[in-house]
C-alpha positions as CSV (number, residue, x, y, z in Angstrom):
1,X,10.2,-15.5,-12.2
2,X,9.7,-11.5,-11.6
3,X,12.5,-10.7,-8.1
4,X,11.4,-7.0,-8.5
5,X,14.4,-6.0,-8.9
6,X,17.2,-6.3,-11.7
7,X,20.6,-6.5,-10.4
8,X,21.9,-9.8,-8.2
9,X,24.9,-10.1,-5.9
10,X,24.1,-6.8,-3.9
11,X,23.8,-7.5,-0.5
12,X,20.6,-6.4,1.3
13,X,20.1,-3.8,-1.6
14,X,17.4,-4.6,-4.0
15,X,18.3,-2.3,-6.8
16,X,15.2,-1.3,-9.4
17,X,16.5,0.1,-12.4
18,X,14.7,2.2,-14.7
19,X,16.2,4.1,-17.8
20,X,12.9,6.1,-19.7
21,X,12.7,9.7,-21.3
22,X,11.5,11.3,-18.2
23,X,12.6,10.1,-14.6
24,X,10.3,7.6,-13.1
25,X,8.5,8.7,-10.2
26,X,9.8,7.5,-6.7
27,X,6.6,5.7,-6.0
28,X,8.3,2.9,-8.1
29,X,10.6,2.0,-5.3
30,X,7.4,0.8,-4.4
31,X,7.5,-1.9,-6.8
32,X,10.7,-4.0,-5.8
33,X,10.2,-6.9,-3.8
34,X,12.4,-7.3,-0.2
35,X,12.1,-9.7,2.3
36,X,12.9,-8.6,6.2
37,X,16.5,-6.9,6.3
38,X,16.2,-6.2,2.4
39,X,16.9,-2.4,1.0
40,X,14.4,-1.4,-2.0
41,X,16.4,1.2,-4.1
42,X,15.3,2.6,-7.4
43,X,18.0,3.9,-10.0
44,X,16.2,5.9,-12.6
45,X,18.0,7.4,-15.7
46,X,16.1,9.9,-18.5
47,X,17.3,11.1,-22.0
48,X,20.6,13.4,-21.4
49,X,19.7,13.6,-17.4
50,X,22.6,11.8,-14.8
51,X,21.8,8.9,-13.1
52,X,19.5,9.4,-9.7
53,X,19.3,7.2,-6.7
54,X,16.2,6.9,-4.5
55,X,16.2,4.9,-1.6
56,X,14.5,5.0,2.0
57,X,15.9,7.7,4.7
58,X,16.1,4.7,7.2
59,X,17.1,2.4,4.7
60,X,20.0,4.9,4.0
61,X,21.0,6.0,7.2
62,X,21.3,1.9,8.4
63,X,23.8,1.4,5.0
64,X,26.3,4.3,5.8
65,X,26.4,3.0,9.4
């Protein structure tokens, strides 16, 4: 069964990640499943670049409350 996302056990994050030559495009946030009160976040890694995180402003802003 495809969740949309790959990690479990996160809460109301539903964490995408991605690890490619080049950075994924943020559109692929896009692409992970939530239900209501879920958080889509993408973590996208390329060749010899640091880990990024890409999530929603209001997604973002309702986690660091």
């Amino acid at each position: 069964m495809c969740l949309g996302y790959d990690l479990d056990e996160t809460g109301p994050l539903k964490i995408q990640c991605k690890r490619t030559k080049k950075y994924v495009s943020i559109n692929t946030i896009e692409e992970v499943k939530v239900e209501p009160g879920d958080m889509p976040v993408l973590i996208t890694k390329a060749d010899r670049k640091p880990e990024v995180v890409c999530m929603y402003l209001d997604d973002f802003l309702e986690f660091v409350k």
